[in-house]
C-alpha positions as CSV (number, residue, x, y, z in Angstrom):
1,X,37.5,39.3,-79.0
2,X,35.6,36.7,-76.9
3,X,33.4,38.3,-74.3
4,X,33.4,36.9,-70.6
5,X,31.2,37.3,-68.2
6,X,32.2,36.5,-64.5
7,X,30.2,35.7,-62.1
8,X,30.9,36.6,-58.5
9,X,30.3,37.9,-55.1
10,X,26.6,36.6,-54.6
11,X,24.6,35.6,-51.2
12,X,25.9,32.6,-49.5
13,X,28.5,32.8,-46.3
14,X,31.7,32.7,-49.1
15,X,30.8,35.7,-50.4
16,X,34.2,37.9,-49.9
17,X,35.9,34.8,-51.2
18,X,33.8,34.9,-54.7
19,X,34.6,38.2,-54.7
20,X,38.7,37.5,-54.4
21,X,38.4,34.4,-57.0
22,X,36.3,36.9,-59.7
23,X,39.1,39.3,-59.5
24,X,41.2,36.9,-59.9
25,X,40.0,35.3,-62.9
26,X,39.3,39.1,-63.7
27,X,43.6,40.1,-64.1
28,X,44.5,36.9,-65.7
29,X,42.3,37.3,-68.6
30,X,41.5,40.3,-69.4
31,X,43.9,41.1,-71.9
32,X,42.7,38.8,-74.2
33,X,39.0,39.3,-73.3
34,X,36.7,41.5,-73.0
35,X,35.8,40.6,-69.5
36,X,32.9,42.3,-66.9
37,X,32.3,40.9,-63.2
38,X,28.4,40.8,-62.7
39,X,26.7,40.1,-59.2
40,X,23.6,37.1,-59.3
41,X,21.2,40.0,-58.4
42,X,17.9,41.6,-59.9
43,X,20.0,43.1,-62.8
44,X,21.9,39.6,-63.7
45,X,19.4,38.9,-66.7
46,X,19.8,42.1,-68.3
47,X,23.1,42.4,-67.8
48,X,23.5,38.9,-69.6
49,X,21.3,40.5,-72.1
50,X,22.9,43.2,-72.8
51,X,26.8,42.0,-73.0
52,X,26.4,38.6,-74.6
53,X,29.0,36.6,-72.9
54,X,30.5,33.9,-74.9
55,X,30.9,32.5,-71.7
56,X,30.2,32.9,-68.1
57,X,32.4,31.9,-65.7
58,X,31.1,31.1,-62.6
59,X,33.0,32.4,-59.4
60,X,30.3,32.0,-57.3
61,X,30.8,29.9,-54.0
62,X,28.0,28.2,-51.7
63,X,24.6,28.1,-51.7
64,X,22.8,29.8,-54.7
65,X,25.9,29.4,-57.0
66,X,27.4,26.1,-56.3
67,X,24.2,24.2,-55.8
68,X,22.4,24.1,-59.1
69,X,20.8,27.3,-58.4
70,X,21.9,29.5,-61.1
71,X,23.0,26.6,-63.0
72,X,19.5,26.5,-64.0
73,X,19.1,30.2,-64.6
74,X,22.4,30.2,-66.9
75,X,20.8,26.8,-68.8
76,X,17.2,28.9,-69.5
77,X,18.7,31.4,-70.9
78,X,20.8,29.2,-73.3
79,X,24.8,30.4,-72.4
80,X,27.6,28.4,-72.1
81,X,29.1,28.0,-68.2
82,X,31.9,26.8,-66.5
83,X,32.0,24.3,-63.9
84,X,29.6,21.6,-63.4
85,X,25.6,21.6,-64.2
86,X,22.3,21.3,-62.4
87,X,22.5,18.3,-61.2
88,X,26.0,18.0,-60.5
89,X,26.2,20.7,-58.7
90,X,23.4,19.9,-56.8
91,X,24.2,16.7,-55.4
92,X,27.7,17.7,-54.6
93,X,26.2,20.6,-52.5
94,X,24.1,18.4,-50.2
95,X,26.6,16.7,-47.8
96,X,23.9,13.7,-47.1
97,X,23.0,12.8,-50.9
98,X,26.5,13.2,-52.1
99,X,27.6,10.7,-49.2
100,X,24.9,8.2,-50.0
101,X,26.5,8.1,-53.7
102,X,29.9,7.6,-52.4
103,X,29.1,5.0,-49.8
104,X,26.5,2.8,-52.9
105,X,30.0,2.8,-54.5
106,X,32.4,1.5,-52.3
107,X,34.2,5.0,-51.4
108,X,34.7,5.7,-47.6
109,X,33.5,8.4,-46.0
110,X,32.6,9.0,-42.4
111,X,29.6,7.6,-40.7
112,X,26.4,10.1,-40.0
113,X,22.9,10.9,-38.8
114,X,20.8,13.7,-40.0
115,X,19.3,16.2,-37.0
116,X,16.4,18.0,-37.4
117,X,17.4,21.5,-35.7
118,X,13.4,21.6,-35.0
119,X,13.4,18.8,-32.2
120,X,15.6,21.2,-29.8
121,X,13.2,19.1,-27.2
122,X,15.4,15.8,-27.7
123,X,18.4,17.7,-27.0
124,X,19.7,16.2,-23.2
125,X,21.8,13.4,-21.9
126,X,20.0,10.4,-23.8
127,X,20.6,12.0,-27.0
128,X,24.3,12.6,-25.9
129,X,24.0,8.9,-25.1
130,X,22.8,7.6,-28.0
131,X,25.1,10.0,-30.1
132,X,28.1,8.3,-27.6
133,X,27.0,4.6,-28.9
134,X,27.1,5.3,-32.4
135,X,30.2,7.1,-33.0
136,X,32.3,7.9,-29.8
137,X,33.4,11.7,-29.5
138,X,35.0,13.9,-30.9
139,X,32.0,14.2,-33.3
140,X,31.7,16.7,-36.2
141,X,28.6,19.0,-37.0
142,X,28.2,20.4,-39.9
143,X,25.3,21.9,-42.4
144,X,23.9,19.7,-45.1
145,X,24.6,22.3,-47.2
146,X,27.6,25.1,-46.7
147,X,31.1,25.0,-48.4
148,X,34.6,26.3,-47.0
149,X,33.9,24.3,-43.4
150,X,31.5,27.4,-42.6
151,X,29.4,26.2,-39.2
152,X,31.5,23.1,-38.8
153,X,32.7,22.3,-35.6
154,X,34.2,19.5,-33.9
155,X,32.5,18.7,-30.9
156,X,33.3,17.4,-27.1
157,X,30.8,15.2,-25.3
158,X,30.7,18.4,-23.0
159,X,30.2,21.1,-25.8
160,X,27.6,19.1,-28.3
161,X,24.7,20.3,-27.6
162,X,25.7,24.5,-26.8
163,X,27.3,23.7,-30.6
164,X,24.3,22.6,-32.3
165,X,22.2,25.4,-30.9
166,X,24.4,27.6,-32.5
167,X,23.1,25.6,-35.8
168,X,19.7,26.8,-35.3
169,X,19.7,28.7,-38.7
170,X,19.8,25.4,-40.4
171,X,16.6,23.2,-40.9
172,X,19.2,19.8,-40.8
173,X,23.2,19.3,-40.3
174,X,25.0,16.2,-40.3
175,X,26.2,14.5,-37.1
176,X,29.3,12.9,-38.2
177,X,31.9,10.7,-37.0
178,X,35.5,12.5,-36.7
179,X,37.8,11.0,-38.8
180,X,41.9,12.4,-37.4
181,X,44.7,12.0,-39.8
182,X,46.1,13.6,-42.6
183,X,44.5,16.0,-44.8
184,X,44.8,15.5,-48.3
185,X,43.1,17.1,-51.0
186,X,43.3,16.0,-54.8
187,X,41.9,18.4,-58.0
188,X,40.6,17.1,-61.0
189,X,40.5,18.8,-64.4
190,X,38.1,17.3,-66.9
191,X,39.1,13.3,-66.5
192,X,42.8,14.3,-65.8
193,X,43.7,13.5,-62.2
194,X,46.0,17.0,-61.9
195,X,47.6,15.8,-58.5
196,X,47.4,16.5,-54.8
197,X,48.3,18.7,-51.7
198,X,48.6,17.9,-48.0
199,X,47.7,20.9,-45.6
200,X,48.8,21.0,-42.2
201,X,46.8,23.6,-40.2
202,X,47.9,24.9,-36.9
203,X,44.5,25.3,-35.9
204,X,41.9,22.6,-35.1
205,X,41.3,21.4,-38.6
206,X,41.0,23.0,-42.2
207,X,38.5,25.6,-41.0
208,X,37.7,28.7,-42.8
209,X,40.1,30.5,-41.4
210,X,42.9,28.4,-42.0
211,X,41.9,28.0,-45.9
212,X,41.8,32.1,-46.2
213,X,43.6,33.8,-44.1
214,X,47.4,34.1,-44.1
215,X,48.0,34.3,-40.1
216,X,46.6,31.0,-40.0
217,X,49.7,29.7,-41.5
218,X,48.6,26.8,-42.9
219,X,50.7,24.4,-44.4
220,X,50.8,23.2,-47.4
221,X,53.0,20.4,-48.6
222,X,53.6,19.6,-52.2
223,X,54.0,16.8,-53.4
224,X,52.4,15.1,-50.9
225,X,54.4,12.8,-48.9
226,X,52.5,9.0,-49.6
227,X,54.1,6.1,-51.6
228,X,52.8,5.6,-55.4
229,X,50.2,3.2,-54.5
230,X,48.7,5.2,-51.7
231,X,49.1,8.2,-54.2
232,X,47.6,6.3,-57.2
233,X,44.2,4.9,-55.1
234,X,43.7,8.7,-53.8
235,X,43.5,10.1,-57.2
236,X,41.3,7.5,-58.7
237,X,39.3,8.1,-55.3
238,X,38.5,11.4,-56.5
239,X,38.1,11.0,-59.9
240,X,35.5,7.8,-59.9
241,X,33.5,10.5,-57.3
242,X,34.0,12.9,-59.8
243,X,32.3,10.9,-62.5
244,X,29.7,9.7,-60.0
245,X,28.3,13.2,-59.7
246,X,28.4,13.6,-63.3
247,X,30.6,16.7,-62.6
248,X,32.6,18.7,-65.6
249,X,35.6,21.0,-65.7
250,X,37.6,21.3,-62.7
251,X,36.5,19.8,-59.1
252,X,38.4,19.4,-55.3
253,X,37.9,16.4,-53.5
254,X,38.7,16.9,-49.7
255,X,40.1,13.4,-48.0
256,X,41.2,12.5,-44.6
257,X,44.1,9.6,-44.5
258,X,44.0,8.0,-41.4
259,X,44.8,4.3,-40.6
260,X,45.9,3.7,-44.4
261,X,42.6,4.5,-45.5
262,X,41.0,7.2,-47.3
263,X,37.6,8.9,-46.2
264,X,36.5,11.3,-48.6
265,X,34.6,14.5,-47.0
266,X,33.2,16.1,-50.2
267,X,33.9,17.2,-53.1
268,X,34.0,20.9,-54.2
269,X,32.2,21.9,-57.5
270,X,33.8,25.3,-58.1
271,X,36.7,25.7,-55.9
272,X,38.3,28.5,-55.4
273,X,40.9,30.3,-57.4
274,X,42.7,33.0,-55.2
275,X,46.2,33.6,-53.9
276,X,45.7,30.9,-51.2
277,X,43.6,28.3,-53.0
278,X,44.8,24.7,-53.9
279,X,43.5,23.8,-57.2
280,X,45.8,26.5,-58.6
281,X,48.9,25.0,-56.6
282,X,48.4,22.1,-57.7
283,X,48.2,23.2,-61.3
284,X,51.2,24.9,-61.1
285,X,53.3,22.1,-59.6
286,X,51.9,20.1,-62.6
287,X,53.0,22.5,-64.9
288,X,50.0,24.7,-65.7
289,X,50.0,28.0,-64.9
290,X,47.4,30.4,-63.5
291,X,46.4,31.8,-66.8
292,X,46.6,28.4,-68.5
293,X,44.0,27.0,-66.2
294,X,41.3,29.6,-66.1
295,X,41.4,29.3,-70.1
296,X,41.0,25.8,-69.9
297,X,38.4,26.2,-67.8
298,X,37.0,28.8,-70.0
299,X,37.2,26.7,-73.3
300,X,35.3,23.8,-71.2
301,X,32.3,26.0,-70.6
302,X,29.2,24.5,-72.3
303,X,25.2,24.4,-72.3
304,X,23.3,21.7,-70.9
305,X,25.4,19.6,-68.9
């Protein structure tokens, strides 16, 4: 019997959500595994050690298991892993880099300006000006490196500034320009483009709340509503930025469709796989199942990536 070892919980601000995705992974397959959930602590090496996975599977979300992080840990020690590797993961993590790669290559995304949190001193009504001149407001804020839209807020001329001294935790966040429209997001499995979901939030936009918690009632609207060609340039969106990061396995690219154009936000190295996460409805409106997926996942696990 093939031993799994899952990876979850961890230290990053999507910590309770690792936790839901590893026990999910945990009930699907663990009749035909033998499967243990393991925290990235002090005792993840010897645990490792002592179980010989097969394979890990990597449940981890954020910074520290999304960002290369323990990519590297899980490559020095020689064990296959799911989900993308070092490098992948790492430029997918960091909103500016990852936009940079996009932009070189003719994929929209919206316009921003790195902030130093440390020059709090050039925070008054010129910078509100300039900020004004180069994208109009609404703006959105937002760290350089978080997932699930933790410490993103859209921001007022009038609230700007009491928003980014909440951000004062982070070394740099991205300024951005707000893109409205449509949210789309599109999942892609190996070099298969698996399809697409629309989301409809009732709050301000796709915040954490309204991708994990039920009273948000989000919406989400499968198939999507855009014609075949619109349909057909959103998934090959996705997948050329998949292939651009040099990701593997499964990712989640996060668009906004506004004005006939798509703006892609980021893409998602390891998204999640709970009762309210996407990738999974959008398997299963394609015709793979819960179970079906994670062990495609699993059998797509590999060493040095």
């Amino acid at each position: 019997m093939k031993k799994i070892l899952i990876l979850g919980g961890g230290f990053s601000k999507e910590r309770e959500v690792s936790l839901d995705t590893a026990k999910s992974v945990y009930r699907s397959i663990k009749k035909k595994y033998k499967v243990i959930i393991s925290e990235p602590d002090g005792d993840l090496l010897k645990n490792i050690k002592n179980f010989k996975p097969d394979v890990v599977f990597n449940a981890l979300h954020g910074r520290f298991g999304e960002d290369g992080y323990v990519q590297t840990i899980l490559e020095a020690m020689k064990v296959k892993y799911t989900h993308s590797g070092i490098l992948a993961s790492y430029l997918a993590m960091d909103k500016e880099i990852s936009k940079k790669i996009f932009l070189k290559n003719k994929i929209l995304s919206p316009k921003y300006i790195k902030f130093d949190i440390s020059k709090k001193n050039i925070l008054n009504k010129k910078f509100i000006l300039k900020i004004k001149k180069k994208f109009n407001f609404p703006v959105v804020i937002k760290p350089i490196n978080e997932g699930s839209s933790v410490n993103v807020y859209i921001c007022k001329e009038n609230n700007l500034l009491k928003n980014i001294k909440k951000m004062k935790n982070y070394k740099q966040i991205l300024i951005e320009e707000y893109i409205a429209g449509r949210e789309i997001q599109v999942a892609i499995l190996g070099r298969r483009k698996l399809g697409a979901i629309e989301l409809e939030p009732k709050r301000k936009f796709y915040d954490y709340k309204a991708k994990y918690n039920l009273s948000a009632k989000t919406k989400h609207i499968i198939p999507v509503n855009l014609n075949k060609n619109d349909f057909n340039k959103v998934m090959s969106i996705a997948l050329k930025a998949h292939k651009l990061l040099g990701c593997r396995g499964v990712t989640r690219s996060d668009f906004k469709f506004c004005k006939g154009k798509f703006y892609l936000l980021e893409i998602n190295t390891q998204p999640g796989m709970t009762n309210l996460s996407l990738v999974p409805e959008i398997a299963a409106y394609s015709g793979m199942n819960f179970i079906q997926l994670i062990e495609w996942i699993i059998r797509d696990a590999s060493i040095n990536r």
